[in-house]
Backbone atoms as SQL, in Angstrom:
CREATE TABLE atoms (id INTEGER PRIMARY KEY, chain TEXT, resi INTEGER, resn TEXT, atom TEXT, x REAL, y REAL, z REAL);
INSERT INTO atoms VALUES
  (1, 'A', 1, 'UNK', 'N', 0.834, -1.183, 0.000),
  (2, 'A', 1, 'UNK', 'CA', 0.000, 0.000, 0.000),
  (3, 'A', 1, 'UNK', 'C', 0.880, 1.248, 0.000),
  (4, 'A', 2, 'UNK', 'N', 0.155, 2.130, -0.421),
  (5, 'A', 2, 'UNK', 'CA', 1.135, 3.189, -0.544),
  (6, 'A', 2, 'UNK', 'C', 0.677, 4.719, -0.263),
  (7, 'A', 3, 'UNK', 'N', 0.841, 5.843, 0.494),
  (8, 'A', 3, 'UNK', 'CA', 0.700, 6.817, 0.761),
  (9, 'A', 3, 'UNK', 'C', 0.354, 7.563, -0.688),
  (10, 'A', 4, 'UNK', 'N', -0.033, 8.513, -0.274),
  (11, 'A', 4, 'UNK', 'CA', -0.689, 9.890, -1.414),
  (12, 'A', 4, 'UNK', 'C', 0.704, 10.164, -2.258),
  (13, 'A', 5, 'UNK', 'N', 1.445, 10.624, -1.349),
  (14, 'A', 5, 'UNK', 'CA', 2.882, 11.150, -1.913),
  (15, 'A', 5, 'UNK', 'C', 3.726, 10.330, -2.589),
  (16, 'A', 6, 'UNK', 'N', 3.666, 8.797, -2.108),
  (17, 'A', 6, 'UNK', 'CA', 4.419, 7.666, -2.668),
  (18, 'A', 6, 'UNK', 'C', 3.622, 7.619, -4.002),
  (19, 'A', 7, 'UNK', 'N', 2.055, 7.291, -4.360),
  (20, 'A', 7, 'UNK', 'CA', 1.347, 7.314, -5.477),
  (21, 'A', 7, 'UNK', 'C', 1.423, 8.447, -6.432),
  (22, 'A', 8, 'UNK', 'N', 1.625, 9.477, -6.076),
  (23, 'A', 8, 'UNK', 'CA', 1.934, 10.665, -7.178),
  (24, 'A', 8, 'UNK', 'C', 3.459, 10.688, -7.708),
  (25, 'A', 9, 'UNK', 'N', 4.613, 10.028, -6.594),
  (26, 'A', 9, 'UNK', 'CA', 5.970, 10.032, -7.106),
  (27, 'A', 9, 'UNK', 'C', 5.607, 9.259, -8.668),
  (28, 'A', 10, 'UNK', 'N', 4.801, 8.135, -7.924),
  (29, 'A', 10, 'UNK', 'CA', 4.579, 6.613, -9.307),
  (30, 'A', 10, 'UNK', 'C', 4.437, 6.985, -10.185),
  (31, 'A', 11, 'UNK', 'N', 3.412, 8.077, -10.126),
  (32, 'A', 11, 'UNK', 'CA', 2.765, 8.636, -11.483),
  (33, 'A', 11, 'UNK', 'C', 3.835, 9.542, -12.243),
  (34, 'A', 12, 'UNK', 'N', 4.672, 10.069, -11.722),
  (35, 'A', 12, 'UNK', 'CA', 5.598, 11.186, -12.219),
  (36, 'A', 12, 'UNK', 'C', 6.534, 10.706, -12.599),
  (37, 'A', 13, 'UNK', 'N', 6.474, 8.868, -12.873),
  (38, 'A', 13, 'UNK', 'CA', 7.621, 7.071, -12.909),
  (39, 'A', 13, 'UNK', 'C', 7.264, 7.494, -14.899),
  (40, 'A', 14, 'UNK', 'N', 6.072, 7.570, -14.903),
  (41, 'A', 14, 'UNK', 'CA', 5.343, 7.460, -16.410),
  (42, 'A', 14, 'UNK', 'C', 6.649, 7.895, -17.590),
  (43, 'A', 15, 'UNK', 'N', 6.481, 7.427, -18.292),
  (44, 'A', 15, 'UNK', 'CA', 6.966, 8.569, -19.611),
  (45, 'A', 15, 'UNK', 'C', 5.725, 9.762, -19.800),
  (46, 'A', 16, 'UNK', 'N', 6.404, 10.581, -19.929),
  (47, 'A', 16, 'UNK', 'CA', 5.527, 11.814, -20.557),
  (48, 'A', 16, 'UNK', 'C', 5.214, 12.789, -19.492),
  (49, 'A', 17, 'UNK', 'N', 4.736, 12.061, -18.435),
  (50, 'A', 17, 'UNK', 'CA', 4.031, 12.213, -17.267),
  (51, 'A', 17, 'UNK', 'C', 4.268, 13.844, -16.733),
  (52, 'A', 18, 'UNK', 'N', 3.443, 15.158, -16.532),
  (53, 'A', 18, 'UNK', 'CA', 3.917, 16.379, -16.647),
  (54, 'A', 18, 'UNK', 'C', 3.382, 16.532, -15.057),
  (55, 'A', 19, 'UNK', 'N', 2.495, 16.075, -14.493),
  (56, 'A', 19, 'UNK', 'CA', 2.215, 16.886, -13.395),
  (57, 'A', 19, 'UNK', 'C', 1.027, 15.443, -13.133),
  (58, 'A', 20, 'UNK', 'N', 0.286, 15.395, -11.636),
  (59, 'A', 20, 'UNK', 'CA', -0.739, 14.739, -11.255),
  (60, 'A', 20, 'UNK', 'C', -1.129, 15.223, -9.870),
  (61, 'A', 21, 'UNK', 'N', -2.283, 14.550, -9.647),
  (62, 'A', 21, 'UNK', 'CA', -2.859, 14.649, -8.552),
  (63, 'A', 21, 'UNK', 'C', -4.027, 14.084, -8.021),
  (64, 'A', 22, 'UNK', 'N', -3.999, 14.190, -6.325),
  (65, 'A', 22, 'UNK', 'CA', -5.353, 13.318, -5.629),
  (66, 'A', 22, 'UNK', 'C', -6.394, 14.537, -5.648),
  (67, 'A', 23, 'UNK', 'N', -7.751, 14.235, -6.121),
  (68, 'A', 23, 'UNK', 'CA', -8.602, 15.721, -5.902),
  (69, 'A', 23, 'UNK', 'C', -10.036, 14.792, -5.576),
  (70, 'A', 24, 'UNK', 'N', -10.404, 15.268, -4.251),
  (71, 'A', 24, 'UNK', 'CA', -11.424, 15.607, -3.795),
  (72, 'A', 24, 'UNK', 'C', -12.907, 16.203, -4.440),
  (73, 'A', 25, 'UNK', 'N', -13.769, 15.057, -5.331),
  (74, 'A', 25, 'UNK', 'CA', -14.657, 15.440, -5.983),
  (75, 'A', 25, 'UNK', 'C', -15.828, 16.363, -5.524),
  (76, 'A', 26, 'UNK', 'N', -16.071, 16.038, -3.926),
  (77, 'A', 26, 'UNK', 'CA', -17.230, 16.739, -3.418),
  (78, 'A', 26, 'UNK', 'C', -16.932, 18.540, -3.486),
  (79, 'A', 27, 'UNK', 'N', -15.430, 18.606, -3.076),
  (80, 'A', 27, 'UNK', 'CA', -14.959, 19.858, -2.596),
  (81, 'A', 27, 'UNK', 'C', -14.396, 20.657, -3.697),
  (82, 'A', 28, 'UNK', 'N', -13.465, 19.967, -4.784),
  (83, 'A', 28, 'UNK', 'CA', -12.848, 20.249, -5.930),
  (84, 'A', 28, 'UNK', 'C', -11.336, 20.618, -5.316),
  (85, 'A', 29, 'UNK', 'N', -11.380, 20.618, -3.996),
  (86, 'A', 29, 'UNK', 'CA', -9.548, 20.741, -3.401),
  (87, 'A', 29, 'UNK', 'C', -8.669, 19.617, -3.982),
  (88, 'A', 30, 'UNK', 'N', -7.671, 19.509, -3.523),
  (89, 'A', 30, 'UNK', 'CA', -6.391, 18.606, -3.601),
  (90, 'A', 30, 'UNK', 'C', -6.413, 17.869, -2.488),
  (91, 'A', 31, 'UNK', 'N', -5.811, 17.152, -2.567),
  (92, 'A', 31, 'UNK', 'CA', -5.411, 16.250, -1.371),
  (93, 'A', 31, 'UNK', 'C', -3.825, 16.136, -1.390),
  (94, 'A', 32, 'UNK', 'N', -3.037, 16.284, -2.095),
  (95, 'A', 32, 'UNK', 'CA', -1.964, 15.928, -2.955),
  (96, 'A', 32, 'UNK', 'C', -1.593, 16.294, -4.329),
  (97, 'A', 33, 'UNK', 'N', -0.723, 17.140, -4.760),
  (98, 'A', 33, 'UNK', 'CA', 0.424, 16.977, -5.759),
  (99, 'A', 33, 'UNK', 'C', 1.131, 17.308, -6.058),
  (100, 'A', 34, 'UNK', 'N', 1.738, 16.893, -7.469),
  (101, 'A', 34, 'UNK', 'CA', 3.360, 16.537, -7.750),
  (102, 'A', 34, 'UNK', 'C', 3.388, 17.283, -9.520),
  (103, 'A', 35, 'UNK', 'N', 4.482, 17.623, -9.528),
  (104, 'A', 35, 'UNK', 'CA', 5.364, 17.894, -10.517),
  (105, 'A', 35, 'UNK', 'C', 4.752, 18.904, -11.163),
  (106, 'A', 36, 'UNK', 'N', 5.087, 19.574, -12.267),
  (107, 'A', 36, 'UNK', 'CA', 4.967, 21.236, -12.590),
  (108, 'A', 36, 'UNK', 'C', 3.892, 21.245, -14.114),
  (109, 'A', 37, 'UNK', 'N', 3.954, 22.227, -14.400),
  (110, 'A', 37, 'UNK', 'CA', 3.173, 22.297, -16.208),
  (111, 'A', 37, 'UNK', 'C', 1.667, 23.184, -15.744),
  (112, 'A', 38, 'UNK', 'N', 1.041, 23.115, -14.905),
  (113, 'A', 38, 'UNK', 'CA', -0.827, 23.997, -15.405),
  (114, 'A', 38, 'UNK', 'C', -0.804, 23.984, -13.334),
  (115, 'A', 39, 'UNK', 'N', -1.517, 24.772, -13.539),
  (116, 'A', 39, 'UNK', 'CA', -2.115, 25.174, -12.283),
  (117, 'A', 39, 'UNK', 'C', -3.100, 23.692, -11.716),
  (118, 'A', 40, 'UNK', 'N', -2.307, 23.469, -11.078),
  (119, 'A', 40, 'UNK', 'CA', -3.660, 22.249, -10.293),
  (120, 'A', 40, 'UNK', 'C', -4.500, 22.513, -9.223),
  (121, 'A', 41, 'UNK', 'N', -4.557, 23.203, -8.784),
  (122, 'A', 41, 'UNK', 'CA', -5.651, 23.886, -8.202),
  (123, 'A', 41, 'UNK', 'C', -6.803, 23.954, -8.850),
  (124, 'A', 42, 'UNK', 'N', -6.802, 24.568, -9.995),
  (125, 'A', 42, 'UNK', 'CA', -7.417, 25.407, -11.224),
  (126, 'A', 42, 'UNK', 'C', -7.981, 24.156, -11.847),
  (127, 'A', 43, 'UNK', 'N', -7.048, 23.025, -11.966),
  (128, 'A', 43, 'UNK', 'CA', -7.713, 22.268, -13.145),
  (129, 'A', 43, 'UNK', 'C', -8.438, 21.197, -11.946),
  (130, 'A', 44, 'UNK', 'N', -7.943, 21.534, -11.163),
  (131, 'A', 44, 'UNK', 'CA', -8.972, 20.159, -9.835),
  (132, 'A', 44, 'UNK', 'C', -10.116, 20.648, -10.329),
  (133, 'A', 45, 'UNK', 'N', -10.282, 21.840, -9.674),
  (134, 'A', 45, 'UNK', 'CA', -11.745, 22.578, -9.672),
  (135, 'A', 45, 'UNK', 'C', -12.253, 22.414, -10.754),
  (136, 'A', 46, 'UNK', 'N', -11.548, 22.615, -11.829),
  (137, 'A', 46, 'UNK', 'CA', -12.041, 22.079, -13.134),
  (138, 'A', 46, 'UNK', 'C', -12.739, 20.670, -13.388),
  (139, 'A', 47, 'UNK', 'N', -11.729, 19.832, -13.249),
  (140, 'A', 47, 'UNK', 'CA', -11.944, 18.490, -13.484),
  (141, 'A', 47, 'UNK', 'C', -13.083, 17.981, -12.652),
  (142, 'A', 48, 'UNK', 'N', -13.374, 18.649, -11.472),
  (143, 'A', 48, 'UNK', 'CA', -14.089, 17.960, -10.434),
  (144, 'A', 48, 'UNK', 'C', -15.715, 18.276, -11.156),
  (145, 'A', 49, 'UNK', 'N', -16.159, 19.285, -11.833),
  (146, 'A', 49, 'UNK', 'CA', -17.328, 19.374, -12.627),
  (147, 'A', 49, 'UNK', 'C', -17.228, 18.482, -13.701),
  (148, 'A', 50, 'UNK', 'N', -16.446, 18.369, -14.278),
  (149, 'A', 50, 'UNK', 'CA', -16.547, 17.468, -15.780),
  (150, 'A', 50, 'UNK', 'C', -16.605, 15.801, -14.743),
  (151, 'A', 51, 'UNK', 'N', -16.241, 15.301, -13.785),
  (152, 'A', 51, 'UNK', 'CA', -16.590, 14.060, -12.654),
  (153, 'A', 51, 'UNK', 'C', -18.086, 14.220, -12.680),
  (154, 'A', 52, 'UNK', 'N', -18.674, 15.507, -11.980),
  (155, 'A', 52, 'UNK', 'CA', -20.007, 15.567, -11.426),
  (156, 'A', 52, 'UNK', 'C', -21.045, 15.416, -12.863),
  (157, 'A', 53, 'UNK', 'N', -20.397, 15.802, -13.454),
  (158, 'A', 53, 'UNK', 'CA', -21.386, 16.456, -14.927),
  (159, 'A', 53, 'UNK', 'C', -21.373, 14.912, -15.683),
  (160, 'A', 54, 'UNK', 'N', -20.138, 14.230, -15.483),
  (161, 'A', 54, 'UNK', 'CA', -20.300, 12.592, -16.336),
  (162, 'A', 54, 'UNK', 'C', -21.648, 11.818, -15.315),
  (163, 'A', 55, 'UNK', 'N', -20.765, 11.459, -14.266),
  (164, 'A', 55, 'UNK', 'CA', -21.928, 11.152, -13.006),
  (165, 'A', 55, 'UNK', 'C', -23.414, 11.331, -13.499),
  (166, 'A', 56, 'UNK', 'N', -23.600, 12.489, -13.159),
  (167, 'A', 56, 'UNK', 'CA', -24.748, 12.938, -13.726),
  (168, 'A', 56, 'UNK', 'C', -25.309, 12.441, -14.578),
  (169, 'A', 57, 'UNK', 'N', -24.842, 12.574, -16.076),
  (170, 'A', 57, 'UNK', 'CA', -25.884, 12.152, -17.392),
  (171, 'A', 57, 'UNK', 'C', -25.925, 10.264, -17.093),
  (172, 'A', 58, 'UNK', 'N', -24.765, 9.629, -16.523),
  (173, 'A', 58, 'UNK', 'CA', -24.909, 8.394, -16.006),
  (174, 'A', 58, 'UNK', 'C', -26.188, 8.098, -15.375),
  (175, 'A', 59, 'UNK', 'N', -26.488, 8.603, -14.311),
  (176, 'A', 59, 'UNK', 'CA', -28.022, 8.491, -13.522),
  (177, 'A', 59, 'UNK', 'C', -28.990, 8.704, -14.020),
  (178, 'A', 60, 'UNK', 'N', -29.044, 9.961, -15.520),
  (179, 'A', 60, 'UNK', 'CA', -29.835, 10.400, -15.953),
  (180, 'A', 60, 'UNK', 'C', -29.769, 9.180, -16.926),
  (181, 'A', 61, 'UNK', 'N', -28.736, 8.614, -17.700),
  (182, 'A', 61, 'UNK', 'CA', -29.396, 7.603, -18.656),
  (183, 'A', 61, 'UNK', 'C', -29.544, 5.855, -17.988),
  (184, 'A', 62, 'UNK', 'N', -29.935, 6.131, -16.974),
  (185, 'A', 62, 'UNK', 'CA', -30.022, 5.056, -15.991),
  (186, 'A', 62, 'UNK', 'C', -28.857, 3.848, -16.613),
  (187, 'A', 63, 'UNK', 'N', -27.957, 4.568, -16.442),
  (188, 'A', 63, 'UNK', 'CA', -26.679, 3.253, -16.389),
  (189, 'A', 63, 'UNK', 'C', -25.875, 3.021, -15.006),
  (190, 'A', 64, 'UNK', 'N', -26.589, 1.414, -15.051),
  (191, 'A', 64, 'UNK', 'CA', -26.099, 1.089, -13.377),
  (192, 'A', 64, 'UNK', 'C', -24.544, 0.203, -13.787),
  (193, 'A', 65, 'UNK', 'N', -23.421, 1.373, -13.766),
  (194, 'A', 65, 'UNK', 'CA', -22.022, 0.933, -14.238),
  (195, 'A', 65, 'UNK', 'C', -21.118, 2.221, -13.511),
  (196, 'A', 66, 'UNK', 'N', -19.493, 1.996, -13.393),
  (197, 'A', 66, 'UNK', 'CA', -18.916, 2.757, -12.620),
  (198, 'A', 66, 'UNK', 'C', -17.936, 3.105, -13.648),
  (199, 'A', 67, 'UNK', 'N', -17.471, 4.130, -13.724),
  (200, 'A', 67, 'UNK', 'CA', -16.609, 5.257, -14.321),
  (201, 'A', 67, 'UNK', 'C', -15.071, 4.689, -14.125),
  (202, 'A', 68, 'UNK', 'N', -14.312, 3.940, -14.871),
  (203, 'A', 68, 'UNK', 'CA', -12.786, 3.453, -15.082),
  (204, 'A', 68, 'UNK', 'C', -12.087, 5.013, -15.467),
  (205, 'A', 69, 'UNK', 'N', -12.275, 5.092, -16.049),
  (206, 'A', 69, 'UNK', 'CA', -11.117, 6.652, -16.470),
  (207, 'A', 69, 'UNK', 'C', -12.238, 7.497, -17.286),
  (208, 'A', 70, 'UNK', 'N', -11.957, 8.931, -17.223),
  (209, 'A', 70, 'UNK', 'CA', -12.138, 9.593, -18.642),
  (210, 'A', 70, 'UNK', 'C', -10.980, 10.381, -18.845),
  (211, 'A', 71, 'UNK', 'N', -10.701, 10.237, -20.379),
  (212, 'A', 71, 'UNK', 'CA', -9.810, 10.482, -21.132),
  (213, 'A', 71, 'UNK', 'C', -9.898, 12.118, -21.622),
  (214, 'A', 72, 'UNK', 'N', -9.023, 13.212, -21.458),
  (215, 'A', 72, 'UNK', 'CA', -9.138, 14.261, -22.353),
  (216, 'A', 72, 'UNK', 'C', -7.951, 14.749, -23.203),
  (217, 'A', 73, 'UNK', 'N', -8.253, 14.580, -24.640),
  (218, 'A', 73, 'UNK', 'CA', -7.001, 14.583, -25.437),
  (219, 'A', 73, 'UNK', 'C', -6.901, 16.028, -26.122),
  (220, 'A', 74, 'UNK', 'N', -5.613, 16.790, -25.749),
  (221, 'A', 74, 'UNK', 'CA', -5.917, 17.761, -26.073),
  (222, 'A', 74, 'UNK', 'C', -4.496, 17.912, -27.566),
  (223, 'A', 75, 'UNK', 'N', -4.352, 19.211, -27.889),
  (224, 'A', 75, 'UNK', 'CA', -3.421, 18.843, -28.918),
  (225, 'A', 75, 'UNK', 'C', -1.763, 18.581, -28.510),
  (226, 'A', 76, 'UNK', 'N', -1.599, 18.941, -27.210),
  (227, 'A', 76, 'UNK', 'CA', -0.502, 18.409, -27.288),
  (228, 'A', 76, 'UNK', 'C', -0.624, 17.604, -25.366),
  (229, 'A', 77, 'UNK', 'N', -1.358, 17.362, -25.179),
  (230, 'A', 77, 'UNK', 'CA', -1.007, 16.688, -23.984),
  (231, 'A', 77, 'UNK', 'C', -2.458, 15.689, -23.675),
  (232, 'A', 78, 'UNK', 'N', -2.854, 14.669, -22.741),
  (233, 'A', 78, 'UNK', 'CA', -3.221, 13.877, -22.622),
  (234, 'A', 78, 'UNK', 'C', -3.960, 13.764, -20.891),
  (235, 'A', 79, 'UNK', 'N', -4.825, 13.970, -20.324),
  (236, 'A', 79, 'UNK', 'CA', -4.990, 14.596, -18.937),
  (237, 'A', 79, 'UNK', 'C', -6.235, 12.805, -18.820),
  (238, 'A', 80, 'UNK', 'N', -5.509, 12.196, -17.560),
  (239, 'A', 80, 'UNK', 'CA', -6.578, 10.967, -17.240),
  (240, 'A', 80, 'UNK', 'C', -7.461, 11.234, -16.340),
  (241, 'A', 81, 'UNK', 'N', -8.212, 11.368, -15.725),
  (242, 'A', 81, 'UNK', 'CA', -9.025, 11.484, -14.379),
  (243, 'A', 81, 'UNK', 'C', -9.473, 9.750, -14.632),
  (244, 'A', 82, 'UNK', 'N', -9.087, 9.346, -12.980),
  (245, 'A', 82, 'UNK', 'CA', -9.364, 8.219, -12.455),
  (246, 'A', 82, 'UNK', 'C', -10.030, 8.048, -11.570),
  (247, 'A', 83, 'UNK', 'N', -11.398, 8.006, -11.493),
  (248, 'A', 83, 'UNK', 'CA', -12.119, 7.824, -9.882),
  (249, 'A', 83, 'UNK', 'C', -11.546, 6.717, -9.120),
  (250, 'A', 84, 'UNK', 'N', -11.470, 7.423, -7.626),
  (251, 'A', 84, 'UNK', 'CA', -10.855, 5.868, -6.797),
  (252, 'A', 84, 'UNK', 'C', -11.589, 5.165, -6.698),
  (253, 'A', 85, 'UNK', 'N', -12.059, 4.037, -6.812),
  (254, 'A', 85, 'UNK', 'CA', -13.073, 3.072, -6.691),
  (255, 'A', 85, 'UNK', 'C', -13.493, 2.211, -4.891),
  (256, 'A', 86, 'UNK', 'N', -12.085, 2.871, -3.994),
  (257, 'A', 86, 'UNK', 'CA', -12.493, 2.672, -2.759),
  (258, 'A', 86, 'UNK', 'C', -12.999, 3.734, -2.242),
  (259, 'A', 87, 'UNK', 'N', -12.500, 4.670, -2.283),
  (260, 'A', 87, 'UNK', 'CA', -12.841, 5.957, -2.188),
  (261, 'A', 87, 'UNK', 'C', -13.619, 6.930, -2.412),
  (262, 'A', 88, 'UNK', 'N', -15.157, 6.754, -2.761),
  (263, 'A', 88, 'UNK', 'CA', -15.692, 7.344, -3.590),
  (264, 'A', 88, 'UNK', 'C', -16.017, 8.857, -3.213),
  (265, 'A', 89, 'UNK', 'N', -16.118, 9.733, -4.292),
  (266, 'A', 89, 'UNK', 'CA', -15.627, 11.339, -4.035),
  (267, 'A', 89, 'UNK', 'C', -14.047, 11.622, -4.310),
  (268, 'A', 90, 'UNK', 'N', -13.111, 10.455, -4.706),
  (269, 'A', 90, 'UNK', 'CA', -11.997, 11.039, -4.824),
  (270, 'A', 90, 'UNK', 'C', -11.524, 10.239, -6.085),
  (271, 'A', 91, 'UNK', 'N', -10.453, 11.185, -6.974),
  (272, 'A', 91, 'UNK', 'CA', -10.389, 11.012, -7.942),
  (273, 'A', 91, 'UNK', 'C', -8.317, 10.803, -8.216),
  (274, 'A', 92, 'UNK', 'N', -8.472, 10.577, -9.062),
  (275, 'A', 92, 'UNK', 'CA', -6.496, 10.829, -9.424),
  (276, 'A', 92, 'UNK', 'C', -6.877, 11.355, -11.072),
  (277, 'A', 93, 'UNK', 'N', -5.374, 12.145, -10.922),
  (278, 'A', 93, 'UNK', 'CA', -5.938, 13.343, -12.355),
  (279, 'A', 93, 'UNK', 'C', -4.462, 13.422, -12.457),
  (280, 'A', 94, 'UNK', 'N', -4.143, 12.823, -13.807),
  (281, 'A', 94, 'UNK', 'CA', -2.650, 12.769, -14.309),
  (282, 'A', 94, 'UNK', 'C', -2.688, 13.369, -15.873),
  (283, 'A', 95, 'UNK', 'N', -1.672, 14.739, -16.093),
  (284, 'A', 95, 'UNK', 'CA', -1.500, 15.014, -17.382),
  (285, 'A', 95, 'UNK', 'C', 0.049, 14.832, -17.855),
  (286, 'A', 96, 'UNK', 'N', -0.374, 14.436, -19.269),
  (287, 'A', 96, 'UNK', 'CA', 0.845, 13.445, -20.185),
  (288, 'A', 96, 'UNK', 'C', 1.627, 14.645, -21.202),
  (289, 'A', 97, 'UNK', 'N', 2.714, 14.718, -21.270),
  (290, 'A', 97, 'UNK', 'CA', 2.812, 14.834, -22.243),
  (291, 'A', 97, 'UNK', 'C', 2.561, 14.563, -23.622),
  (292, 'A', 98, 'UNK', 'N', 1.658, 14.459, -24.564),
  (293, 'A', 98, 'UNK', 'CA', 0.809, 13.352, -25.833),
  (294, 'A', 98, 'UNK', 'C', 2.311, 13.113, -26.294),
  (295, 'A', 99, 'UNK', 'N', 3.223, 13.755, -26.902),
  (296, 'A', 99, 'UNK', 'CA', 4.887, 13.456, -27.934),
  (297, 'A', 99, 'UNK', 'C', 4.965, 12.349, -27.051),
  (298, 'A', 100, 'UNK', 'N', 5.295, 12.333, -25.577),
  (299, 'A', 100, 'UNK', 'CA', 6.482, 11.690, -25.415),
  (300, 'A', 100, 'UNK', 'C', 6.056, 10.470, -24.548),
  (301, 'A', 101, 'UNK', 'N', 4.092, 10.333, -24.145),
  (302, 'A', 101, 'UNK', 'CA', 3.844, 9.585, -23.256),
  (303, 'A', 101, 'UNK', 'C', 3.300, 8.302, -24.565),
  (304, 'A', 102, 'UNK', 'N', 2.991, 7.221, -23.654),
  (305, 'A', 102, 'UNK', 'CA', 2.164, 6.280, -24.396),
  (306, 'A', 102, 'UNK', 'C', 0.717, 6.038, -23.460),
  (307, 'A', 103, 'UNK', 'N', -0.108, 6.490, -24.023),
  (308, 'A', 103, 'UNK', 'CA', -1.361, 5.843, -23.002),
  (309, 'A', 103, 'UNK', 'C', -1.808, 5.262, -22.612),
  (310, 'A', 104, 'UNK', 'N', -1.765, 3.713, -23.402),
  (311, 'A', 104, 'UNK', 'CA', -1.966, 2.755, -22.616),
  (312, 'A', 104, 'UNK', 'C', -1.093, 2.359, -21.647),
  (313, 'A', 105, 'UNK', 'N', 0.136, 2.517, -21.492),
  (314, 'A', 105, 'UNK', 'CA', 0.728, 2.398, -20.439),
  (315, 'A', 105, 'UNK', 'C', 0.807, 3.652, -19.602),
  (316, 'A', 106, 'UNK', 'N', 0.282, 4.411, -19.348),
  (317, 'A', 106, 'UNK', 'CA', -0.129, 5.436, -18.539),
  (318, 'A', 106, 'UNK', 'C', -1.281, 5.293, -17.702),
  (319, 'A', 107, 'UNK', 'N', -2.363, 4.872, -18.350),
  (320, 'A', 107, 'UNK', 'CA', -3.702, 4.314, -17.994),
  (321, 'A', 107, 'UNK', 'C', -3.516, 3.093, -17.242),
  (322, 'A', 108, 'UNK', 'N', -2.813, 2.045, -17.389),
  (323, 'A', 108, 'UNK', 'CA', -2.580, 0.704, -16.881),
  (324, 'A', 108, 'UNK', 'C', -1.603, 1.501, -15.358),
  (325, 'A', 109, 'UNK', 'N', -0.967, 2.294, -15.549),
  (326, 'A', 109, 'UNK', 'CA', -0.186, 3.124, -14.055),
  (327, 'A', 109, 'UNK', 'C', -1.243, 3.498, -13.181),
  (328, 'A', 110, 'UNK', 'N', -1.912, 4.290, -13.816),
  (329, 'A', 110, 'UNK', 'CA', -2.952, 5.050, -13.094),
  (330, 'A', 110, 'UNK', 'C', -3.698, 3.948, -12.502),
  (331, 'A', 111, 'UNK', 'N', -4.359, 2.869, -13.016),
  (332, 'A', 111, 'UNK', 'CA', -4.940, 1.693, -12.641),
  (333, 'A', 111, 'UNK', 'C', -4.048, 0.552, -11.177),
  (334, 'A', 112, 'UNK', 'N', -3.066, 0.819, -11.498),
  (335, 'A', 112, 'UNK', 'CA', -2.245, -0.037, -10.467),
  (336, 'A', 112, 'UNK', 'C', -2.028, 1.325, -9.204),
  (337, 'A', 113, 'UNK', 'N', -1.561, 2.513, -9.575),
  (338, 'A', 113, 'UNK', 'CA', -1.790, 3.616, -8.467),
  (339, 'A', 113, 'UNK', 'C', -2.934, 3.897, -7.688),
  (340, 'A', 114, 'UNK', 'N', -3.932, 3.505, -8.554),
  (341, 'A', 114, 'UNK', 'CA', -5.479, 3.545, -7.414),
  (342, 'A', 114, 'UNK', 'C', -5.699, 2.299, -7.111),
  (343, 'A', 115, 'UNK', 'N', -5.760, 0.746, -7.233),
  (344, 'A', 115, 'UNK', 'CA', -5.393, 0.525, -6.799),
  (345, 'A', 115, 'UNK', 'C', -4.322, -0.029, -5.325),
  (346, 'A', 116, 'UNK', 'N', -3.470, 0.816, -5.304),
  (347, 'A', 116, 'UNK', 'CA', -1.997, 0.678, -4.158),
  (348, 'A', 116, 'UNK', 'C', -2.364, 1.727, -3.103),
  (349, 'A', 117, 'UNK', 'N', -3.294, 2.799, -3.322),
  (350, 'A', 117, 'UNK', 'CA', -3.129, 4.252, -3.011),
  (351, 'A', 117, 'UNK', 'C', -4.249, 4.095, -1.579),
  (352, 'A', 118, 'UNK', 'N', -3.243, 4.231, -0.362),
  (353, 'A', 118, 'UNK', 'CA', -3.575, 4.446, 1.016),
  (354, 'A', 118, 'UNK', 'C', -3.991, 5.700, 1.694),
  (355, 'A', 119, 'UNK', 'N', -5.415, 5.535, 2.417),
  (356, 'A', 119, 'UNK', 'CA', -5.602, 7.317, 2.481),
  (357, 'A', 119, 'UNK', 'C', -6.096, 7.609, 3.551);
């Protein structure tokens, strides 16, 4: 098992890997993070509506299923949001460099980091 800080080092293990973090869906705070590139503060708060807003149309199209990743590909970088699946309300939010990362092995990290990730 592994601490907040030990799980974000992991993530920052990635190729590509520019920055991540633990964020708190109810609140849109941090809990945790690591490494440099965009304001994470900014994009928690961000990310934590595009969580509520998927959620959402989920209930609304009565799909009884749970949220593995969503993917946002932008033109040059690659941003995962991972709901914790023990944890619910908390999320892991890792952005890639797109050049230099590979995603499926980014996604399969993120999967073994939530997973490992002690809180």
């Amino acid at each position: 098992m592994a601490n907040i800080n030990e799980s974000l080092a992991k993530l920052l293990e990635v190729d590509g890997a520019l920055c991540d973090a633990i964020v708190d869906a109810n609140s849109g705070m941090l809990l945790g993070k690591a490494g440099a590139g965009l304001d994470l503060d900014l994009a928690a708060a961000g990310n934590t509506e595009v969580v509520r807003a998927k959620m959402k149309t989920m209930k609304s199209l009565g799909l009884n299923d749970t949220i593995e990743d969503i993917l946002i590909t932008l033109g040059k970088q690659y941003h995962i949001i991972r709901p914790i699946a023990s944890k619910p309300g908390l999320f892991i939010y890792l952005v890639l460099d797109k050049a230099r990362s590979n995603l499926a092995l980014a996604r399969r990290a993120t999967q073994d980091v939530e997973q490992t990730l002690e809180l």
